[in-house]
C-alpha positions in Angstrom: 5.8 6.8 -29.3 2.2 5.7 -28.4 2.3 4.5 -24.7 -0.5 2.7 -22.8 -0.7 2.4 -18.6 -3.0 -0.6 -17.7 -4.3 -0.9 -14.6 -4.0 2.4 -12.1 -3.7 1.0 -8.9 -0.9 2.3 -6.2 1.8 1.0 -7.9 0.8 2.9 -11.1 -0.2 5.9 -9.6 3.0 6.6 -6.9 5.5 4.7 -9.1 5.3 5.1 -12.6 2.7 7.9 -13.8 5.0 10.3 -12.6 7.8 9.1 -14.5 6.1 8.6 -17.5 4.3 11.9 -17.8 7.8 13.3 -17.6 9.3 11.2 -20.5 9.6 13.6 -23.4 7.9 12.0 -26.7 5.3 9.7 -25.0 1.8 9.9 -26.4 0.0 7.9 -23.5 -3.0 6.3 -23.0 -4.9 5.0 -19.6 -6.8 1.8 -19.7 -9.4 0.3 -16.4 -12.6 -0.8 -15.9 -13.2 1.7 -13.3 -14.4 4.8 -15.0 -14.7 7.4 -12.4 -10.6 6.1 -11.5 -9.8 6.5 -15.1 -11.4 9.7 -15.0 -9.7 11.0 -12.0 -6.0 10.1 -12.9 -6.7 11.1 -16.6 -7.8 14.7 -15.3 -4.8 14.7 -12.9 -1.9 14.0 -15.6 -4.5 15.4 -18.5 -3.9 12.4 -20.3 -7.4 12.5 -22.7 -6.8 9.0 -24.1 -9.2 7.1 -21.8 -10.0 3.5 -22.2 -12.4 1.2 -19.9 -10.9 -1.9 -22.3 -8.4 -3.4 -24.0 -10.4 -3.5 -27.6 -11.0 0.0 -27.6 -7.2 0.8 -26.1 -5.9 -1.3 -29.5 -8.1 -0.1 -31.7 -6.7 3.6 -30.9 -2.8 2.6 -31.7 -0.2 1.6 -29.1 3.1 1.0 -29.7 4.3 -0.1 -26.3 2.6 -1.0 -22.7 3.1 -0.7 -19.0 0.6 -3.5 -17.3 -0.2 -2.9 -13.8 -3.5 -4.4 -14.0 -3.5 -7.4 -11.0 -1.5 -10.2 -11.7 -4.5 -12.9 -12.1 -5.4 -11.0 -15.5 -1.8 -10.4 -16.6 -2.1 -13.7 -18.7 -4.7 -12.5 -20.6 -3.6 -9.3 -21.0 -0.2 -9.8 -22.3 -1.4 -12.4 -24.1 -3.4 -9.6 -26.3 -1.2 -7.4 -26.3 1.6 -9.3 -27.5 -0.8 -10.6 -30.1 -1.2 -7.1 -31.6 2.4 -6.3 -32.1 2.4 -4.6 -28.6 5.8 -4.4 -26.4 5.0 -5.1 -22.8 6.1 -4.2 -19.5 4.7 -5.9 -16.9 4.5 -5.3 -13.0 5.8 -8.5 -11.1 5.2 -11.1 -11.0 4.2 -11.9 -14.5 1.7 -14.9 -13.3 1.1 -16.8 -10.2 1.9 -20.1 -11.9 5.5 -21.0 -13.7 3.8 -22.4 -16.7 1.8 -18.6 -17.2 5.1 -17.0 -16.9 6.7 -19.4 -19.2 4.1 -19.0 -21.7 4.1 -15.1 -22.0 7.8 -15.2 -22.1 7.7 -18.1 -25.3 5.2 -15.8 -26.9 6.9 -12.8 -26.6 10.4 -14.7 -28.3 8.1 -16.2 -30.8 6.4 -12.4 -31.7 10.3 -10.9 -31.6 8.5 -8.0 -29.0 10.0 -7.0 -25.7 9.1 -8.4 -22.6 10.3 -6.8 -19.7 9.2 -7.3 -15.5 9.4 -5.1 -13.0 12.2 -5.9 -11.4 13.4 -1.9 -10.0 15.8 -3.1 -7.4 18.1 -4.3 -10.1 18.3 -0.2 -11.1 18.2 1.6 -8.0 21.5 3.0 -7.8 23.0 1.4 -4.6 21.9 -1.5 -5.4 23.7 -1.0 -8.4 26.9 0.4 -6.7 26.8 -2.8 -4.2 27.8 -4.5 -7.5 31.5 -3.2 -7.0 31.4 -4.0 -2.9 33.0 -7.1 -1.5 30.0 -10.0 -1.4 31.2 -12.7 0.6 28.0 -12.6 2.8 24.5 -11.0 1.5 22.0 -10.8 3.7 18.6 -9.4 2.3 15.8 -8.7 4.9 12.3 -7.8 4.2 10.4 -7.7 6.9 6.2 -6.7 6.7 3.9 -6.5 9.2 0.5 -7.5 7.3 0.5 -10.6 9.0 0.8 -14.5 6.9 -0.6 -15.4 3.7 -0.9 -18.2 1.5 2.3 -19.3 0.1 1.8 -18.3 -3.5 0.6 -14.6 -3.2 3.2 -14.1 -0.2 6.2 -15.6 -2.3 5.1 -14.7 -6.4 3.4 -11.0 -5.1 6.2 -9.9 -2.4 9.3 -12.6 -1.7 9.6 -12.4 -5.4 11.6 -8.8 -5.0 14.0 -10.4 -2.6 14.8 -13.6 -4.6 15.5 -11.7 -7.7 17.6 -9.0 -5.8 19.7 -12.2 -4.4 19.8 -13.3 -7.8 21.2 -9.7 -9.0 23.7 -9.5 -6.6 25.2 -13.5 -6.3 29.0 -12.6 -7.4 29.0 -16.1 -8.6 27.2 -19.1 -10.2 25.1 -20.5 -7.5 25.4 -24.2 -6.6 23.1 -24.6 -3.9 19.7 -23.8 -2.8 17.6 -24.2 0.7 14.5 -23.1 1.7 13.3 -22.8 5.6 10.2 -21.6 6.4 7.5 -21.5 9.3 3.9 -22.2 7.8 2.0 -23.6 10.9 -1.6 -23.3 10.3 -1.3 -23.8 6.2 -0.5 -19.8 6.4 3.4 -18.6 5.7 4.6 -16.9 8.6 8.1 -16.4 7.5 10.1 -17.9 5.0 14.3 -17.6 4.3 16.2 -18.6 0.9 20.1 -19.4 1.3 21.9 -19.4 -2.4 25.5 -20.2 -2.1 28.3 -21.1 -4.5 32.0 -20.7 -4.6 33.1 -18.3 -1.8 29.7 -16.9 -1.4 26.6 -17.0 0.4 23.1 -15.4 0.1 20.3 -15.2 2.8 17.1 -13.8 1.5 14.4 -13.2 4.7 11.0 -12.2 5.1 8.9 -12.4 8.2 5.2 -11.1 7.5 4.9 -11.4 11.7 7.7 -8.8 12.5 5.4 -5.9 13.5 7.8 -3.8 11.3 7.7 -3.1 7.6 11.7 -2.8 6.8 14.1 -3.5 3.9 17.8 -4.0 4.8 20.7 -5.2 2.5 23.8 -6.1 4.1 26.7 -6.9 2.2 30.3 -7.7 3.4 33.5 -9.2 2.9 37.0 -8.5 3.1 37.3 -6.4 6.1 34.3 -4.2 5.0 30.4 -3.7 5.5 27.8 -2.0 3.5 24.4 -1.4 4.7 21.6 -0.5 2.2 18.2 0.4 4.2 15.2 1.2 2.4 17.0 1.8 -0.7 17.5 5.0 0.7 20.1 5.4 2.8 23.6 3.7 2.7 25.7 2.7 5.9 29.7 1.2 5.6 31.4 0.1 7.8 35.1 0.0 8.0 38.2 0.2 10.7 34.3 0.3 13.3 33.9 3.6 12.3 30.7 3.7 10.3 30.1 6.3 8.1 26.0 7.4 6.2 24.9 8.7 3.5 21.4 9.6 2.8 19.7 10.4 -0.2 20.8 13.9 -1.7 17.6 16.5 -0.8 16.9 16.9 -4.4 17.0 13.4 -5.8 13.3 11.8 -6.4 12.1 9.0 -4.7 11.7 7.2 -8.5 14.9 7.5 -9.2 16.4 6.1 -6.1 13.7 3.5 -6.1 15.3 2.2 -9.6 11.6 3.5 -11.5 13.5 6.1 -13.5 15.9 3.9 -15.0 13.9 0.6 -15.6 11.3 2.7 -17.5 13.9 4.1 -19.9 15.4 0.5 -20.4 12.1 -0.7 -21.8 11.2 2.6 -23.4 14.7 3.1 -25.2 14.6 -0.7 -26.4 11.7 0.0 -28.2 12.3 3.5 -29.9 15.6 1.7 -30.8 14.4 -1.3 -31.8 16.3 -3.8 -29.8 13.8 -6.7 -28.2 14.4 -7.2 -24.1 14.1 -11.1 -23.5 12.0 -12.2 -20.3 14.0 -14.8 -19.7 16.3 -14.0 -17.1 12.8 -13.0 -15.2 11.4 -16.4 -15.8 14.5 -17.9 -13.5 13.2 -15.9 -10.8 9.9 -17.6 -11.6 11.2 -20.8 -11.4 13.0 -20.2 -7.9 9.7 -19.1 -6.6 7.9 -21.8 -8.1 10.6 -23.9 -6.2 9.8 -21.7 -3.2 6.1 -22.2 -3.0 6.3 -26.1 -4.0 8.0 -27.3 -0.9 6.0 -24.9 1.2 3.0 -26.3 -0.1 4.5 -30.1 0.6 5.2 -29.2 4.1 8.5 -29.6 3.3 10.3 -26.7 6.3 14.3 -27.2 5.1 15.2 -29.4 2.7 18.6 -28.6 0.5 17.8 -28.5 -3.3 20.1 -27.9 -6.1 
């Protein structure tokens, strides 16, 4: 199978060339515009098909593609690439505005081709396992230290991870939404997303003024606790005797991280034929949307839904 990587930033380079070039049966392909990068990461994995553009990238056959390019050109890019009977991964989010995700996601339906986001928390294994824990209360914290941004790159290029992983874990239809956040000078300083429905209740944080870069899932209910931090090491509590466990010595940091699995999702869907729909992605969109709306009204805590 003929298998493109666009864009070879970080995330392509830590998180998912690795896997890939590991994948039996791939044929794969590198595509930027910066040719001593393309160079340098096609010497590294000796990958020899080198593209600085997308025309020349089609015109040499690809079956399926990984987009990592930055999210401004993800439009246009998946907008080719479906166009050409392409399948396409893309990094999150898939556009900065609803109506860009919407349209990819429509297009991809209409052209019967997968269309998957990145999305890796929903495959890292205890995340996974936290599906069979007692969810009364989920509290998702992740915290940076990178200081505050606008509201639309802070929610669509980093919340985004936390409202989908609330959204993954919910044990329940969700009948309520809030949104509190603290944007004093037009900048987002922190911003927190309750979902709750029957017997449940979510709490999504992230402060960008912490002076910590952290990730803790806590879930609990019925007389028990489990504590997920950094998807890497898992805490429960029970009877107040907590007991850890850490990732195993020789398990990779992509397969913990959920990369492992959510590549073979979208590369097994393909070599089998069966099309992934977007749309489950595209309500994470729409939260986000929701999200960045009421920041940008100056709206701090207003119940929706």
């Amino acid at each position: 199978m003929r298998v493109a990587v666009i864009g070879l930033g970080d995330i392509a380079q830590k998180a998912y060339l690795p896997v890939l070039t590991a994948e039996p049966g791939l044929e794969l392909s590198l595509m930027t515009r910066d040719r001593a990068k393309l160079d340098r990461v096609g010497e590294q994995y000796r990958i020899s098909r080198r593209h600085p553009d997308l025309d020349g990238l089609l015109a040499d056959g690809v079956d399926a593609a990984f987009v990592h390019a930055a999210t401004s050109a993800h439009v246009p890019l998946v907008e080719a690439l479906l166009g050409a009977g392409v399948h396409a991964f893309v990094d999150k989010p898939l556009d900065y505005s609803l109506a860009g995700s919407r349209k990819l996601v429509e297009q991809a339906e209409a052209a019967g081709l997968s269309l998957m986001v990145g999305f890796n928390r929903r495959y890292a294994p205890d995340h996974v396992e936290a599906l069979e824990h007692p969810r009364d209360l989920i509290v998702l914290q992740k915290n940076r230290s990178i200081g505050p941004e606008q509201a639309r790159p802070f929610v669509f290029d980093d919340f985004i991870h936390v409202v989908d992983t609330l959204r993954f874990l919910v044990p329940g239809e969700v009948t309520r939404t809030s949104v509190r956040h603290r944007a004093p000078d037009g900048l987002l300083h922190h911003v927190v997303l309750e979902l709750s429905g029957d017997g449940f209740t979510a709490l999504g944080i992230m402060n960008r003024l912490s002076g910590s870069t952290e990730e803790v899932l806590e879930l609990s209910g019925r007389g028990a606790k489990r504590e997920i931090v950094s998807l890497s090491e898992v805490v429960d509590h029970s009877g107040g005797r907590p007991a850890l466990r850490r990732r195993g010595d020789w398990v990779s940091v992509g397969w913990q991280r959920g990369f492992v699995q959510m590549c073979r999702v979208f590369l097994d869907a393909v070599r089998q034929g069966v099309t992934l729909s977007g749309r489950d992605a595209l309500l994470t969109h729409e939260l986000c949307e929701q999200i960045v709306r009421q920041v940008e009204d100056g709206d701090g805590a207003a119940p929706t839904g």
